[in-house]
MILOFI-159327 format. One record per residue (C-alpha): residue in one letter; x, y, z. Coordinates in Angstrom, 2 decimals, padded with zeros to 5 digits. Each point is the difference from the previous one (the first is absolute). Example, Ala and Ser with C-alpha at 12.3 -4.5 7.8 and 13.67 -1.06 7.14 Angstrom:
<sites>
> code_px_py_pz
> A_012.30_-004.50_007.80
> S_001.37_003.44_-000.66
</sites>
This chain:
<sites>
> code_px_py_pz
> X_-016.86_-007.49_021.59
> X_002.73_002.79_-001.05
> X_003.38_000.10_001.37
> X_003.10_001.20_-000.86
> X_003.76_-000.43_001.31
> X_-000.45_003.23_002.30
> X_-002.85_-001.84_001.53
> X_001.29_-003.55_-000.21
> X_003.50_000.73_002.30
> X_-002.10_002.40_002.20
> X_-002.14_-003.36_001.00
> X_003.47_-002.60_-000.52
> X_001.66_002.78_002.80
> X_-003.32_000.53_002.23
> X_-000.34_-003.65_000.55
> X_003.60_-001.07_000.10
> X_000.57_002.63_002.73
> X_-002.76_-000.27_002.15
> X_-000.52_-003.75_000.81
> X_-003.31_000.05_-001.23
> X_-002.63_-002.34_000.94
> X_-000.74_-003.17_-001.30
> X_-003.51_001.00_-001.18
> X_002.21_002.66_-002.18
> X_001.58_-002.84_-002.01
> X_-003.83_-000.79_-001.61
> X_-000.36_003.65_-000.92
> X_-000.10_000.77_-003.87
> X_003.22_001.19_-001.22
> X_000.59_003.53_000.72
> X_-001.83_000.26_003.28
> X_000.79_001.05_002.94
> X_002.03_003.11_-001.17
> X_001.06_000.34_003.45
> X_-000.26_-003.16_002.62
> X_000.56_001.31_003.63
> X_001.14_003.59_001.71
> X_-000.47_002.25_002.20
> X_000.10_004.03_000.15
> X_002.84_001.52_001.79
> X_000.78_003.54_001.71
> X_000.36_001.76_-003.23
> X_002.01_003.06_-001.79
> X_-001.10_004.08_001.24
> X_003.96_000.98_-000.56
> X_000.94_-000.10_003.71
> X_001.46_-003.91_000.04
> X_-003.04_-001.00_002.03
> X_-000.30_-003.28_-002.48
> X_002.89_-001.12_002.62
> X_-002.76_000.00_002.80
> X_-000.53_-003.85_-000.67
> X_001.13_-002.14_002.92
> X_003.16_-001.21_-000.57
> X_-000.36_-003.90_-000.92
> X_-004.05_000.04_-000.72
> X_000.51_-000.53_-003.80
> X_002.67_-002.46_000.14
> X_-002.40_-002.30_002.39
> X_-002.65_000.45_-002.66
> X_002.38_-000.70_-002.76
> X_000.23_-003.03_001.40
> X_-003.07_-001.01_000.28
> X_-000.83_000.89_-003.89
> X_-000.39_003.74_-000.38
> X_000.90_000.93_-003.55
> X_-000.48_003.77_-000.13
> X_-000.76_003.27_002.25
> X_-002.26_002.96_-001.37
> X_001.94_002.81_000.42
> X_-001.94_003.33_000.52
> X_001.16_002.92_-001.14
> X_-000.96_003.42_000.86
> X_-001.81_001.63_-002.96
> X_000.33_003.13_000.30
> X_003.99_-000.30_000.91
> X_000.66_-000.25_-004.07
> X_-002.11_002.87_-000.94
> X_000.84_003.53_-001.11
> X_-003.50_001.06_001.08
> X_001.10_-001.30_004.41
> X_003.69_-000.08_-000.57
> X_002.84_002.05_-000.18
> X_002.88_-001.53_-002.73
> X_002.16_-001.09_002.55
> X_-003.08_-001.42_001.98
> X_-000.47_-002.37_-002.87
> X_003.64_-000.92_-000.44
> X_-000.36_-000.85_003.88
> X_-003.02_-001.93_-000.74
> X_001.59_-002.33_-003.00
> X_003.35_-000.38_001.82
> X_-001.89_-001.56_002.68
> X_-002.04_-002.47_-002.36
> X_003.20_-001.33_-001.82
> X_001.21_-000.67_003.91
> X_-002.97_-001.54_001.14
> X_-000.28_-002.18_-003.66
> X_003.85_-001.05_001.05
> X_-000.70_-000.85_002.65
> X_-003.10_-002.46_-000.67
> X_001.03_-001.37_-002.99
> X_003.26_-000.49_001.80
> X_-002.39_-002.35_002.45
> X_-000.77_-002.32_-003.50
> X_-003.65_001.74_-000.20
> X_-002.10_001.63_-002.76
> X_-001.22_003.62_000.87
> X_-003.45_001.94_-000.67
> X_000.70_003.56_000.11
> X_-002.62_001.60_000.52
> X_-001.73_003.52_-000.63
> X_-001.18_001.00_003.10
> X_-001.94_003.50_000.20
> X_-000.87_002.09_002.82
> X_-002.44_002.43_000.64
> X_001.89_002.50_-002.12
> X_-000.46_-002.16_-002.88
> X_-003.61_-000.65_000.61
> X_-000.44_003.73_000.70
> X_001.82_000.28_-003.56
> X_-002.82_-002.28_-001.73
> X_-002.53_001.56_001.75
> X_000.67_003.15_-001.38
> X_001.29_-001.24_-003.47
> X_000.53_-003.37_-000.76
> X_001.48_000.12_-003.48
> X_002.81_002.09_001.69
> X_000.36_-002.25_003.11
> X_000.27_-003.31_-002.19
> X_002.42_001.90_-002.48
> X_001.82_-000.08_003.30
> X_-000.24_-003.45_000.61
> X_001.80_-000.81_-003.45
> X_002.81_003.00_000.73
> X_000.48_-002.33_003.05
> X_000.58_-002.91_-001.78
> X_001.99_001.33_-002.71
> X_002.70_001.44_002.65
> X_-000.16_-003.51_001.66
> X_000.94_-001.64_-002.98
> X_003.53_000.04_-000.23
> X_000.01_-001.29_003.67
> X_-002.12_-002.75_-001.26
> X_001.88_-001.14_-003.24
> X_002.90_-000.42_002.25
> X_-001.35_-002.20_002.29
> X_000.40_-003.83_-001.03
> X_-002.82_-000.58_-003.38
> X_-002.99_-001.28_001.39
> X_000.40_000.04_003.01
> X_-001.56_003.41_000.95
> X_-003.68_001.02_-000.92
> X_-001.34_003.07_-000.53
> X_-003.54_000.68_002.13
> X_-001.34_003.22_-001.83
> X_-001.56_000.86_003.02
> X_-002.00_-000.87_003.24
> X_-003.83_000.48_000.16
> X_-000.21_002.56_-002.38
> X_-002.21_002.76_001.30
> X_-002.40_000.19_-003.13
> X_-003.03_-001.88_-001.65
> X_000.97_-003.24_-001.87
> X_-000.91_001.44_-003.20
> X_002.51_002.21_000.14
> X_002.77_-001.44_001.41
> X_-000.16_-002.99_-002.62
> X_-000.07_002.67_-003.26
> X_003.01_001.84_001.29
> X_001.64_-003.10_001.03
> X_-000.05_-001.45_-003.55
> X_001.48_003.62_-000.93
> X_002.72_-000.42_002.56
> X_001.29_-003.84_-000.71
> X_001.39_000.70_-003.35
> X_001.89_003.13_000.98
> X_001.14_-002.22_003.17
> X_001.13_-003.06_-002.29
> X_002.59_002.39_-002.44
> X_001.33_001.30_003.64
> X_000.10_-003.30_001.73
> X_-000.03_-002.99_-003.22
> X_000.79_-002.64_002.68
> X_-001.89_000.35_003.01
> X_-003.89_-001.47_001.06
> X_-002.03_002.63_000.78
> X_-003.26_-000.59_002.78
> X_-003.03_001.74_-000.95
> X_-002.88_000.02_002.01
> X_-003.82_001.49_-000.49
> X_-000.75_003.76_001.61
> X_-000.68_000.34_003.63
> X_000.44_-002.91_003.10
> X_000.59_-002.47_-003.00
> X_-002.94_-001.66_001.62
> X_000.66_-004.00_-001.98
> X_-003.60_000.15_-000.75
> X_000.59_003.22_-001.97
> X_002.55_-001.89_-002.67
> X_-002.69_-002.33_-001.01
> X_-001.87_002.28_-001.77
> X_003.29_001.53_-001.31
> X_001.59_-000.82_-003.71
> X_003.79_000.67_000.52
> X_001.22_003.35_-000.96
> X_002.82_-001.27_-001.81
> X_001.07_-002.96_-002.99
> X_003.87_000.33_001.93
> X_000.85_-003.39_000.23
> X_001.94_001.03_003.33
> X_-003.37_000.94_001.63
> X_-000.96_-001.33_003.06
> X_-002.86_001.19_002.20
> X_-000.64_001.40_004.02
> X_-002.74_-000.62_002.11
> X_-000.50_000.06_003.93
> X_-001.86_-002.06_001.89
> X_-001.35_001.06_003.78
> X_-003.23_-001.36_-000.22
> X_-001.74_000.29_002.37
> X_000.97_003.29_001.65
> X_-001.85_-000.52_002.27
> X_002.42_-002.69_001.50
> X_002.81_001.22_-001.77
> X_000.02_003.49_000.99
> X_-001.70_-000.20_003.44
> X_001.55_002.92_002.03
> X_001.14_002.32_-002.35
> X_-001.37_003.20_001.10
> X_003.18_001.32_000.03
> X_000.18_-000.06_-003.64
> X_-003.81_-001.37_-001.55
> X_-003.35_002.08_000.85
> X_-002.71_-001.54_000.80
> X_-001.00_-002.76_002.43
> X_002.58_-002.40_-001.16
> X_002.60_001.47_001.61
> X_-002.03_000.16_003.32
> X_-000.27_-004.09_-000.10
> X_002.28_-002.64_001.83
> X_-000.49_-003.71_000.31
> X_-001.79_-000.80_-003.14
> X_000.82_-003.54_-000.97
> X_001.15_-001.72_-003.38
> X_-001.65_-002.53_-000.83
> X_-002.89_003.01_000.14
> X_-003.82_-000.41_000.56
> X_-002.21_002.80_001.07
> X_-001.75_-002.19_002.54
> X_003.32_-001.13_002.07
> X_-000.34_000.57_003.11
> X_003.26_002.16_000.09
> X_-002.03_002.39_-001.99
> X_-003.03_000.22_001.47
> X_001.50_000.33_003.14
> X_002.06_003.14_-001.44
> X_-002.80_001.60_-001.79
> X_-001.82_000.22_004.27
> X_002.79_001.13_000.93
> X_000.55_002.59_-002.56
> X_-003.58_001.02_000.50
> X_000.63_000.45_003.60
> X_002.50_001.86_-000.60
> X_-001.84_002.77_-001.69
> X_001.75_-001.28_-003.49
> X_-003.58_-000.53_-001.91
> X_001.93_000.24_-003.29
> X_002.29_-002.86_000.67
> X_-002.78_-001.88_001.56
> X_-002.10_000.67_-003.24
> X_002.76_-000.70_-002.46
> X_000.45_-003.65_001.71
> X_-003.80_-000.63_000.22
> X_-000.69_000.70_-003.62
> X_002.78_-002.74_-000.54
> X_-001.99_-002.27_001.85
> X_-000.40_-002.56_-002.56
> X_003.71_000.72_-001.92
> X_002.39_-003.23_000.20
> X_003.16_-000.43_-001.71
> X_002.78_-002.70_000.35
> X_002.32_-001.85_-001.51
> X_-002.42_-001.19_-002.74
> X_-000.50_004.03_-000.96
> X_003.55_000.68_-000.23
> X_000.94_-002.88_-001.87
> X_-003.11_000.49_-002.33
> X_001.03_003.44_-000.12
> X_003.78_-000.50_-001.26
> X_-001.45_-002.54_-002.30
> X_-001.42_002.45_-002.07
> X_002.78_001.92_-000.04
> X_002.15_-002.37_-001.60
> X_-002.90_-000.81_-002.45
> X_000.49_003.84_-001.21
> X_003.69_-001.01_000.04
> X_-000.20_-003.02_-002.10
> X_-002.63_001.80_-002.10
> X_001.70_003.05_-000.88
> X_004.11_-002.34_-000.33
> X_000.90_002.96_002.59
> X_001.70_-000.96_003.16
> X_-001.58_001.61_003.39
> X_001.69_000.18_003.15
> X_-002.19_000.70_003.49
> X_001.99_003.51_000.23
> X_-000.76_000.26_003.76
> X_-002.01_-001.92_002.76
> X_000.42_000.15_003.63
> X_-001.72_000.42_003.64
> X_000.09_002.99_001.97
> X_001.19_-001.80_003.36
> X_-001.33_002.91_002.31
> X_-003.25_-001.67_000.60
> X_000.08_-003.59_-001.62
> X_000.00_-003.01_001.90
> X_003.19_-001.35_-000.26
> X_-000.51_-003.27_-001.76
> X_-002.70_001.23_-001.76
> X_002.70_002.06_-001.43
> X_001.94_-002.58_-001.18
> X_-002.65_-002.22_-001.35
> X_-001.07_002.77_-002.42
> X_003.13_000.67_-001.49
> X_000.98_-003.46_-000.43
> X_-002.79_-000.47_-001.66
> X_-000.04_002.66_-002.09
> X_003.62_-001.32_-001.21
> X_-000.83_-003.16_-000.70
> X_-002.64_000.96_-002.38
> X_001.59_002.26_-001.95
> X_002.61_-003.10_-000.13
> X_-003.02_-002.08_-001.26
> X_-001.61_002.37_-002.27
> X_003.62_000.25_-001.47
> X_000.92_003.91_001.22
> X_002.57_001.55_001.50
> X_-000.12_001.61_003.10
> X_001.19_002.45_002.46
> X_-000.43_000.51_003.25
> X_-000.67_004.06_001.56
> X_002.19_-000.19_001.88
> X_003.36_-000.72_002.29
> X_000.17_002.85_002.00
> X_-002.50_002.39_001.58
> X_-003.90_-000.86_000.49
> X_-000.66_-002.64_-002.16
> X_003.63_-001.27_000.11
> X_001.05_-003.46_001.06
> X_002.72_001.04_002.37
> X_-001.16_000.50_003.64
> X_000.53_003.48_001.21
> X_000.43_-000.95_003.75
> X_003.20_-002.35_-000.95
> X_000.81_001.25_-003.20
> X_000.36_-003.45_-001.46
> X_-002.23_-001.61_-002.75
> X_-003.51_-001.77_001.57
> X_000.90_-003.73_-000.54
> X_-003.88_-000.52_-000.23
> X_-000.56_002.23_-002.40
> X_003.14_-001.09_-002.12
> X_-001.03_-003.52_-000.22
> X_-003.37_001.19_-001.20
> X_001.48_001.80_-002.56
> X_002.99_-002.52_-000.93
> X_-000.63_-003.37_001.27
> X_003.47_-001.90_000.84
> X_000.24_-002.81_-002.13
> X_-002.16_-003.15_001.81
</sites>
């Protein structure tokens, strides 16, 4: 398995910092990159990174969270979106926001996150839009070298709108050029698109970087995990509430909402569930899921970190809610990944919009206080 010091003290300060459970401590050395964190309001320009409830990360640090993916709007460092002093804006308000967390004893993800300008950008040429994704990172480097050595990683960037093929040949372009801008810091690659898990097991990695370590997302199924999101998902999805986790096509919770869909006049929601009528999934399909995951990991010598996972919590049951993501962690800390959790705020988040305080059944889900 390779490894060298870049990627040795990124795993020494991943699991030093974030508590990391005890199934982490079998894991073969060098895994997981990343132990435990969560994404955070992130960087446009405008300060709104400050949006996190006062106090939310310190009670998490607490309980074992070792780092926070920090999002950063794409197109806020490019020429092609951004005026000159829009982009000094943009990377005054990173080095404040990577103060301020790495002030709080955690490791950051910054992370590349693109808009619909930027996917407009690849639709219409995507040599020229990813050329922009490395202009990014090269005027984000000096804010990174400055920050504390490995502490801060480099996510090229989010869900890249383009076919794997693609994204994986320009992404072994775009590491070297990276590494001679940024020699010290970890840089996340991920496969093109939703960086679906099941899409990295086909995948060789794009680079021999020994500071390499790898992004997928796990929401399987959407059907429970993004059950009314209409707002933002097409489809008949979006039009469902109620579905349970542990999930079987005959529960009676969906039977009863495929009638009632039906009755509704909704005969493609109705349809969608009935052709599901045999589907199951459970703990035993996540787990077996992650599993195979950290097979590519071990495989391959690169670490992989679940880049995002979460439950919409419009239309979830409740503890259905938390028994998905808890599970979900605790696999990944089995199969020897990292993980982190989409997100603290907003509709996936963990803090409770009506009180504006963290969910304490969701949090002890996620981080389990210490039996």
């Amino acid at each position: 398995m390779r490894r060298a010091p870049v990627a040795a003290a990124v795993l020494a300060l991943a699991l030093a910092s974030s508590g990391a459970a005890s199934a982490a401590s079998d894991c073969p050395p060098g895994l997981p990159a990343l132990a435990r964190g969560i994404s955070v309001p992130g960087v446009d320009g405008s300060g709104s990174w400050r949006s996190a409830p006062a106090g939310a990360i310190d009670d998490l640090v607490r309980r074992g969270l070792g780092h926070v993916r920090l999002p950063l709007k794409a197109e806020a460092f490019m020429t092609a979106f951004a005026s000159p002093a829009e982009i000094a804006a943009a990377l005054a308000d990173t080095r404040a926001a990577l103060d301020h967390y790495l002030g709080l004893g955690l490791a950051v993800v910054l992370d590349l996150h693109g808009g619909g300008a930027l996917a407009g950008r690849f639709s219409d040429d995507r040599v020229a839009a990813f050329d922009s994704v490395g202009e990014a990172w090269l005027a984000l480097a000096p804010v990174v070298n400055a920050a504390a050595r490995g502490r801060v990683f480099a996510e090229v960037l989010n869900e890249p709108p383009v076919a794997d093929d693609f994204w994986l040949k320009m992404t072994a372009r775009l590491v070297p050029v990276l590494r001679k801008a940024m020699p010290d810091v970890p840089f996340v690659l991920s496969t093109g698109g939703p960086q679906r898990w099941d899409a990295l097991l086909g995948a060789a990695p794009a680079s021999t970087d020994p500071g390499v370590i790898y992004a997928v997302h796990y929401y399987d199924p959407m059907v429970f995990t993004h059950q009314g999101a209409a707002a933002f998902m097409a489809g008949p999805i979006g039009r469902l509430s109620g579905i349970p986790f542990p999930l079987t096509g005959r529960d009676p919770a969906v039977t009863g909402l495929e009638q009632r869909l039906r009755a509704a006049g909704d005969g493609e929601a109705a349809d969608y569930l009935a052709a599901g009528r045999d589907f199951a999934f459970g703990a035993d399909t996540i787990r077996a899921d992650l599993d195979r995951v950290g097979a590519w990991s071990r495989r391959t010598g690169v670490p992989v970190v679940i880049g995002e996972f979460g439950v919409l919590a419009d239309a979830a049951p409740p503890a259905d809610r938390a028994a998905w993501i808890g599970t979900v962690a605790r696999a990944a800390e089995a199969a020897c990944l990292g993980w982190t959790h989409w997100e603290l705020t907003a509709g996936f988040g963990l803090v409770d919009p009506a009180t504006g305080s963290l969910d304490p059944t969701l949090v002890e889900a996620l981080l389990p206080a210490a039996r």
